[in-house]
C-alpha positions in Angstrom: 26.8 -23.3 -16.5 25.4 -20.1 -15.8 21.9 -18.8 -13.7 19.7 -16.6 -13.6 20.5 -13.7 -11.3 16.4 -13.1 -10.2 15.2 -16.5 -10.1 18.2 -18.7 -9.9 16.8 -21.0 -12.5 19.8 -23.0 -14.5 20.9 -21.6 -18.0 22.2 -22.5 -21.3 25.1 -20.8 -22.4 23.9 -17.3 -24.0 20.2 -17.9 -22.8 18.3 -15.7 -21.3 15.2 -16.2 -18.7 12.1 -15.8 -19.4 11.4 -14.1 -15.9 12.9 -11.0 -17.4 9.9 -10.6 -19.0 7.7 -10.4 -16.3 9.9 -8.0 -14.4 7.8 -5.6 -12.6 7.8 -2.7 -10.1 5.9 -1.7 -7.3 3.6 1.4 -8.1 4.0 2.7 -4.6 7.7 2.4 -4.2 9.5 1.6 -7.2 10.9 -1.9 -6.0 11.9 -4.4 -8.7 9.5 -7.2 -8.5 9.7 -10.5 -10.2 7.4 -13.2 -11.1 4.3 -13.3 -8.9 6.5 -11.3 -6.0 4.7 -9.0 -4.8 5.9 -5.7 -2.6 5.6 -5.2 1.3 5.4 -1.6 1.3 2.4 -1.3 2.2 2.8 -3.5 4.9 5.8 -1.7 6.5 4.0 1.6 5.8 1.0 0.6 8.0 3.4 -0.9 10.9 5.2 2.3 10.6 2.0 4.1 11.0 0.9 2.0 14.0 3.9 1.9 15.8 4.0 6.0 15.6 0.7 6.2 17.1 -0.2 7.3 20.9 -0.4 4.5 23.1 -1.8 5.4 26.7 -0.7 2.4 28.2 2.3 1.3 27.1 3.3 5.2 27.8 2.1 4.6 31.3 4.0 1.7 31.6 7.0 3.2 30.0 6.6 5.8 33.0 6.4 3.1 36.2 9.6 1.3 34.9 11.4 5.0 34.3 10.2 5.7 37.7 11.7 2.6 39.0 15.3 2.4 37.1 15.6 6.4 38.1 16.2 4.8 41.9 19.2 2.9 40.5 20.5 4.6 37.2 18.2 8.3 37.1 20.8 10.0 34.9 20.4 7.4 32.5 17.0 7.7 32.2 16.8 11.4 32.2 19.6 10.9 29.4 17.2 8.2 27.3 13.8 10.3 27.9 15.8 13.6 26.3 17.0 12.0 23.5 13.9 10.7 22.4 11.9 13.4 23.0 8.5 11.8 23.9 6.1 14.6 24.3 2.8 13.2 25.2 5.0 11.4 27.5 6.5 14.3 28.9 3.2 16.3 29.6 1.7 13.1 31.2 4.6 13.3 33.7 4.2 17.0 34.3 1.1 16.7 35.0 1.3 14.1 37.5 4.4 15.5 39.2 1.9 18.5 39.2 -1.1 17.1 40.8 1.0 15.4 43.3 2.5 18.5 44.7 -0.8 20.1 45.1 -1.9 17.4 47.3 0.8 17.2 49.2 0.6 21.4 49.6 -3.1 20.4 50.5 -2.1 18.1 53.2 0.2 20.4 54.4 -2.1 23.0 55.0 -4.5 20.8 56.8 -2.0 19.8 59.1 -1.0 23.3 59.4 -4.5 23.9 59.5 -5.1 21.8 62.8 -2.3 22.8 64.6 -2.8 26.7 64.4 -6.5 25.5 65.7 -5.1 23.5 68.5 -2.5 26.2 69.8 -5.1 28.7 69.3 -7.4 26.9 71.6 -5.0 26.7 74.0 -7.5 26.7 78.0 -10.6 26.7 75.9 -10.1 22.9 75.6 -12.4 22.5 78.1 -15.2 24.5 76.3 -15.1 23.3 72.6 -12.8 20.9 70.8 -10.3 21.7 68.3 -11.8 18.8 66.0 -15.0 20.4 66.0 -14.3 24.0 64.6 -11.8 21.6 61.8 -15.6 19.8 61.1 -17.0 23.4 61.1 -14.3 24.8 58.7 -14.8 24.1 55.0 -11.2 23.8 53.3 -11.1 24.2 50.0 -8.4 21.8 49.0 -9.3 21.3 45.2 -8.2 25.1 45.1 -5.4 24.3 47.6 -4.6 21.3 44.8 -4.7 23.4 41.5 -2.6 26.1 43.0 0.3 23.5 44.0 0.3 22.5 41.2 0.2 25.5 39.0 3.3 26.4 40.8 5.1 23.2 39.9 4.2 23.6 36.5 5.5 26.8 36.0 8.6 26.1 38.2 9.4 23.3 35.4 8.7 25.2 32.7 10.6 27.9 33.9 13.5 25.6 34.7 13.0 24.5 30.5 13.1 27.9 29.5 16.0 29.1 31.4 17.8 26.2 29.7 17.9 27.3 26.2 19.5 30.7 27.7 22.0 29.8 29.4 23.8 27.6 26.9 24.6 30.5 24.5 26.3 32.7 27.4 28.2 29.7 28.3 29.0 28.5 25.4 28.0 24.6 25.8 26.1 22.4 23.7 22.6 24.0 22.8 19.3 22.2 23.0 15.9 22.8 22.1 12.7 23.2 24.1 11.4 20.0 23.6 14.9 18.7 25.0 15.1 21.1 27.8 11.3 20.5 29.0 11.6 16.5 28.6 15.2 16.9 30.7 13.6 19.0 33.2 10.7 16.7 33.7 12.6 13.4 33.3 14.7 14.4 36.1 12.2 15.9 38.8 9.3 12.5 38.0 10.8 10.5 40.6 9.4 13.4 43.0 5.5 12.5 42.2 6.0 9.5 44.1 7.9 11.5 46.9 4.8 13.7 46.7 2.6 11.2 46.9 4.0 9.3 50.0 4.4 12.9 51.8 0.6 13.7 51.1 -0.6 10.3 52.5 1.7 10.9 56.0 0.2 15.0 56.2 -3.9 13.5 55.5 -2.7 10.8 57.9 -1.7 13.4 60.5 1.7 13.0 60.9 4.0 15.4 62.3 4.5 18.5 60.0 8.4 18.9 60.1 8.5 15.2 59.7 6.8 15.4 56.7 8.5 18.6 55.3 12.1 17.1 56.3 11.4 14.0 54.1 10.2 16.2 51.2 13.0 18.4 51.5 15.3 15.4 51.5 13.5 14.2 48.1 14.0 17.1 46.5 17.5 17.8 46.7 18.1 14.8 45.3 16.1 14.9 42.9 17.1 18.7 42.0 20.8 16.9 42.1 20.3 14.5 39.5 18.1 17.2 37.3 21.6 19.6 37.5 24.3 16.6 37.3 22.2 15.5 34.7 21.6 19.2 32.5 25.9 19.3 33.2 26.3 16.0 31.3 24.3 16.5 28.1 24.6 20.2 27.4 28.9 19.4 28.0 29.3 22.6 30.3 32.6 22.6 31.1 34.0 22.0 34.5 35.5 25.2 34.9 32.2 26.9 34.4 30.1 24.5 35.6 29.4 26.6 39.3 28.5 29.8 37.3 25.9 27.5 34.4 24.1 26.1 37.3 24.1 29.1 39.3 22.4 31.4 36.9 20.1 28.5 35.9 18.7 28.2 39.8 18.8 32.1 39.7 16.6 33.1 37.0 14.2 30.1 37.5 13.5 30.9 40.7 13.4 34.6 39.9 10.6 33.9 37.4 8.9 31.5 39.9 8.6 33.7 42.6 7.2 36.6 40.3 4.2 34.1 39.4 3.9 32.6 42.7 3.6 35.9 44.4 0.9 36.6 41.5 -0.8 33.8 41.9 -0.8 33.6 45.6 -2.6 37.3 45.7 -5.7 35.7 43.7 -5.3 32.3 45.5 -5.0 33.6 49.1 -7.7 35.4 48.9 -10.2 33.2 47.6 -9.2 30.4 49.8 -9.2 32.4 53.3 -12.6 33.3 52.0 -14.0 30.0 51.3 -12.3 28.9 54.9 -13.8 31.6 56.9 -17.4 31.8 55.3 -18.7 27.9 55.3 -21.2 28.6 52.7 -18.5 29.7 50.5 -18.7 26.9 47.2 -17.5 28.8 44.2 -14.9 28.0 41.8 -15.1 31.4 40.2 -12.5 33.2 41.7 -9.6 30.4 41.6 -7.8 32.7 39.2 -9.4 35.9 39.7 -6.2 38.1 39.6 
């Protein structure tokens, strides 16, 4: 007894079935279709398309759980994030590690701020009150903001483009800049929460070294893992791994300081401006190099 090999129905000896006949393929694929089958193409194609669409929140909850495994497992992460290359992703996270550091340079100088005033001061205590001229004084800290984080941004974008040098002088596994700005990022978004906590203690009024020895802590910790982690997936080897990392800190900071100093010229100026004259409201000279 023998059967049909699309419909499984039972056949005589030489017979053939009638489903042969009404064999058909899909017009959008190709697929053999039988019967009244019809194809899910069209189906998977739409899925595919939804699934490869930008969602805002599941990328923002995508980045509170990174943020939370990179204090148990942050190569791993920084590992994951790189290999799948999430852009939008990637930019959120700059941009929030951004932000963050200019509020917590904005803090900072308010707490600097007050304690020049107060040591300043000094026997005029008696005659007018530190807290006073800090009322008086107009601190521009969205400028203070956008400038802290400018010099983040470029600090990671240096670190990204240093990246795809020094693999070719070294000799280890290339990566593109996608890879090498994802990395970069991955690695230093645990610091936007360090950020944040050490902008809350400076508006707070907390001591200023505290505050500055906690960052300082967060940071080469985070600049650890961003290193350990670059050594692991571009395969330096051990041998050369002191001179890779060296010439990567070098150059990036090279490049930062070239447009820090820049921007700082522009920024400085507009800033002690807007602290010393009161009346001072204009954004038009944040970037006025």
């Amino acid at each position: 007894m023998a059967f049909c090999k699309n419909c499984g129905k039972e056949l005589k000896k030489g017979e053939k079935c009638s489903c042969e006949s009404e064999v058909k393929f899909c017009k959008n694929c190709g697929k053999k279709l039988v019967g009244d089958a019809t194809c899910d193409c069209n189906a998977s194609k739409s899925s595919s398309s939804n699934s490869s669409g930008f969602d805002f929140v599941q990328t923002m909850k995508n980045i509170k759980d990174d943020m939370i495994s990179s204090l148990k497992n942050p190569v791993s992460v920084i590992k994951e994030n790189t290999d799948k290359e999430d852009m939008p992703k990637t930019y959120i996270v700059l941009v929030l590690v951004a932000l963050t550091f200019g509020l917590f340079v904005a803090s900072l100088c308010k707490t600097l701020f007050a304690t020049l005033v107060s040591s300043m001061m000094g026997g005029m205590s008696s005659l007018i009150k530190s807290s006073d001229i800090m009322d008086a004084v107009k601190i521009p800290y969205f400028k203070i903001i956008i400038f802290g984080a400018l010099i983040l941004a470029i600090m990671l974008f240096a670190y990204a483009v240093i990246m795809l040098v020094v693999p070719s002088i070294f000799k280890n596994k290339k990566i593109g800049f996608k890879q090498s700005l994802t990395l970069t990022v991955s690695a230093f978004a645990p610091l936007a929460m360090a950020n944040l906590i050490c902008a809350i203690l400076g508006f707070l009024g907390l001591n200023a070294t505290f505050v500055l020895i906690l960052y300082l802590v967060a940071n080469m910790i985070v600049t650890y893992n961003f290193i350990y982690s670059y050594a692991q997936y571009t395969k330096v080897d051990s041998n050369k791994f002191g001179y890779a990392i060296t010439l990567l800190v070098v150059l990036a900071s090279l490049i930062v300081g070239i447009c820090t100093y820049a921007l700082s010229n522009s920024m400085a100026k507009s800033i002690s401006q807007d602290i010393v004259d009161i009346d001072t409201d204009d954004l038009e000279d944040l970037l006025d190099y």
